[in-house]
N, C-alpha and C positions, 0 to 999 in steps of 0.2 A: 431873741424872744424875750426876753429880759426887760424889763421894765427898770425908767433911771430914777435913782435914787430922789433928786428933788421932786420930781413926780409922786413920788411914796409919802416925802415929808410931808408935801402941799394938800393930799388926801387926809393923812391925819391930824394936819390940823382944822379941817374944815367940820364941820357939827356936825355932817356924814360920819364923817371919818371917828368923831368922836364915838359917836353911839356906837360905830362895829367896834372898835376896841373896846367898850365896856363890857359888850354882849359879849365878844369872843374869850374875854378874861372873865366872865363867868363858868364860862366852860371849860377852859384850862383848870383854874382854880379848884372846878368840883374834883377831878383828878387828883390834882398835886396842891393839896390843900398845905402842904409843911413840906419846906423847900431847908431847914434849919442843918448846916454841915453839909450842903451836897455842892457841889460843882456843876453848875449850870451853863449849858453854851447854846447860845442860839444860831441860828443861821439860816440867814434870806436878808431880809428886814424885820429883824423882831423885835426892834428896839421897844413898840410900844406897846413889850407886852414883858418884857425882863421886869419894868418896876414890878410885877408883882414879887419875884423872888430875891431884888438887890439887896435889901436890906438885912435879909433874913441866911441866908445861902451865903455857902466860907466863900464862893469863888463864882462873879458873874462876867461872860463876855461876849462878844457880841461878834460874830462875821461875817460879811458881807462878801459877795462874790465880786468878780472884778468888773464882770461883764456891766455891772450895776451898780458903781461906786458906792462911795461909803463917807458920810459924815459920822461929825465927832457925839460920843454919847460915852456918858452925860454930857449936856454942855456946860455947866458948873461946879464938872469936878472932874479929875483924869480920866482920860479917856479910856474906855473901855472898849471900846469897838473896833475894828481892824481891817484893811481891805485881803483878802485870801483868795487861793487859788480851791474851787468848792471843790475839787477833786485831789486835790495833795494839804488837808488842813495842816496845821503847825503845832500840831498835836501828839504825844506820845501815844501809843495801843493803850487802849481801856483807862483813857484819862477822864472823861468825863462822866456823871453820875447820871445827867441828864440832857438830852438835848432835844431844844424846840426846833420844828422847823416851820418858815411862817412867809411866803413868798417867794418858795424856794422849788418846790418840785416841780410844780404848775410853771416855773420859769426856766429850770432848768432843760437843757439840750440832751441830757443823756442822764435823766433821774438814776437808772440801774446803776451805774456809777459812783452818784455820788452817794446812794443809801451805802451803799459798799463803802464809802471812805467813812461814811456815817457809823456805821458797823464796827470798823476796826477801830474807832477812838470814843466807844461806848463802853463803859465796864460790864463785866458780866451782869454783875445784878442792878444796870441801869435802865432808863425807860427813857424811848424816844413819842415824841410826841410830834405829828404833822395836822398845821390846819392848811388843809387842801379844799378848793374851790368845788360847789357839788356842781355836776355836770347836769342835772335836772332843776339846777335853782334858777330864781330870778336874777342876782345878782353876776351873774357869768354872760349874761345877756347884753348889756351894756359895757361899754369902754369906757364910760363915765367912774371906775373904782377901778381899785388895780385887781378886784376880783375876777372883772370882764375879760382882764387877758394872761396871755401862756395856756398852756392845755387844762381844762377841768377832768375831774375823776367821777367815775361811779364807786361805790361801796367796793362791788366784784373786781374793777378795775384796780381800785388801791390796794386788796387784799393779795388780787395776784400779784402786785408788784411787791408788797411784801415779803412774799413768801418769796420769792426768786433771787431774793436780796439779803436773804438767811434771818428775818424777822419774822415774829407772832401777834396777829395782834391781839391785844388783850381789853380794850375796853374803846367803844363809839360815842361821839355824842354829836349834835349839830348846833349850829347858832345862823342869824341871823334870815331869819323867819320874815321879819320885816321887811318890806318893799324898798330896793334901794333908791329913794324918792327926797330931794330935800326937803319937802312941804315942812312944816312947823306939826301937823297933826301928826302925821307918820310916825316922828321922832318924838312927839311927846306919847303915842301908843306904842312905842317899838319895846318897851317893858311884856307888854298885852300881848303884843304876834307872837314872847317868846313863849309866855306860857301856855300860849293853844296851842301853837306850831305841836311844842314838844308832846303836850298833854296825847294830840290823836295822832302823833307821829306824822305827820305830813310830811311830804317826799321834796319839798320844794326851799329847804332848808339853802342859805348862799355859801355854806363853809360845812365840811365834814372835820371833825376833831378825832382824830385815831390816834391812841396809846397802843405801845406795838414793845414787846420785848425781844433783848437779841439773843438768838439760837448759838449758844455757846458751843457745842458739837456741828456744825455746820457740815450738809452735805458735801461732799466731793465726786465730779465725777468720773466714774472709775476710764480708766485707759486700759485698752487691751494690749495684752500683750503681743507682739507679732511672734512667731516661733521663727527660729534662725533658718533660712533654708540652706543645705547645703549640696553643693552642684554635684551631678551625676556624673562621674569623671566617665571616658569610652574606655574601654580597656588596651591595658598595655602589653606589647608581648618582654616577658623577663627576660634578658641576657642569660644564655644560658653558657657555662665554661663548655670551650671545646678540648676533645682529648687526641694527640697526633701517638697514631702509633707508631713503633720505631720498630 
């Protein structure tokens, strides 16, 4: 299901490609506006949406799933990005402050899973963040972005998966509003679709941005206990002493 990594590159470097990353880091951004001493890890392809916190953030990196290879980033300075296994990350428990997810659920074969490893290597007082494909948008429609493929979500959809994964979510928003279209007018109004889109809420948004915190207490569920049975022995006749009269 998985979409290949040159495939991802080639999308954002094309002026499609350009303008969703602008739109979609507008909407991260309004979230986590100050990223300053936190540990940030991303994972899917989120490379081109880290520059907003590299500079600013103690600790930025980047991992990529296998299914999906993974180029080097930055390319002019050490690499930060790593090929990983999305279900066993190389992460201590509640190492990370923050983690983006950006090409990842929508692609993955067994999301419940991987929010699960996502979980165990988020700090308690951390925030994950997913931009997931809306499953009512235009942009999920076409193959032509990497929007178009892996499973898209509804609102009800992401939240239940949330919740089953020991997450809350705490704050929505949407981006790209604009027709995923290469024309020149599009993209020079794709500013305009985001401010009506949002203004009257229209349902037809191409990405859902969900900030979702981790439930420190996490349910369990309970196991009953069996009670021991133990067997009804038939009855025995006692040996009784016999007595010889003399």
């Amino acid at each position: 299901m998985a979409i290949d990594v040159i495939d991802l590159r080639d999308f954002y470097s094309q002026r499609l490609g350009i303008v969703a990353r602008r739109l979609i880091n507008r909407g991260i951004q309004a979230h986590w506006p100050n990223m300053e001493g936190q540990c940030v890890v991303g994972l899917g392809y989120p490379t081109p949406y880290l520059g907003l916190f590299r500079e600013d953030c103690e600790r930025c990196i980047a991992f990529m799933p296998a299914a999906q290879g993974v180029l080097k980033w930055p390319t002019a300075r050490p690499a930060l990005a790593s090929l990983v296994n999305e279900f066993s990350l190389p992460l201590q428990d509640a190492a990370a402050d923050r983690i983006l997810l950006v090409h990842a659920l929508e692609m993955s074969d067994d999301p419940e899973n991987l929010l699960r490893e996502v979980w165990r290597v988020l700090s308690p007082s951390g925030r994950m963040m997913a931009i997931v494909p809306n499953r009512r948008g235009i942009w999920t429609r076409t193959d032509t972005t990497p929007f178009g493929h892996g499973r898209p979500y509804s609102r009800s959809q992401i939240t239940q998966l949330l919740r089953q994964t020991w997450f809350t979510p705490s704050a929505w928003g949407e981006a790209l509003f604009v027709p995923p279209i290469n024309g020149s007018w599009f993209l020079r109004s794709a500013a305009a679709w985001e401010r009506v889109g949002a203004a009257l809420s229209l349902p037809f948004a191409g990405v859902h941005i969900v900030e979702a915190t981790k439930q420190v207490y996490r349910p369990i569920a309970a196991k009953r206990e069996h009670s021991r049975l133990i067997p009804v022995l038939p009855p025995v006749l006692a040996p009784s002493s016999c007595s010889t009269d003399e």
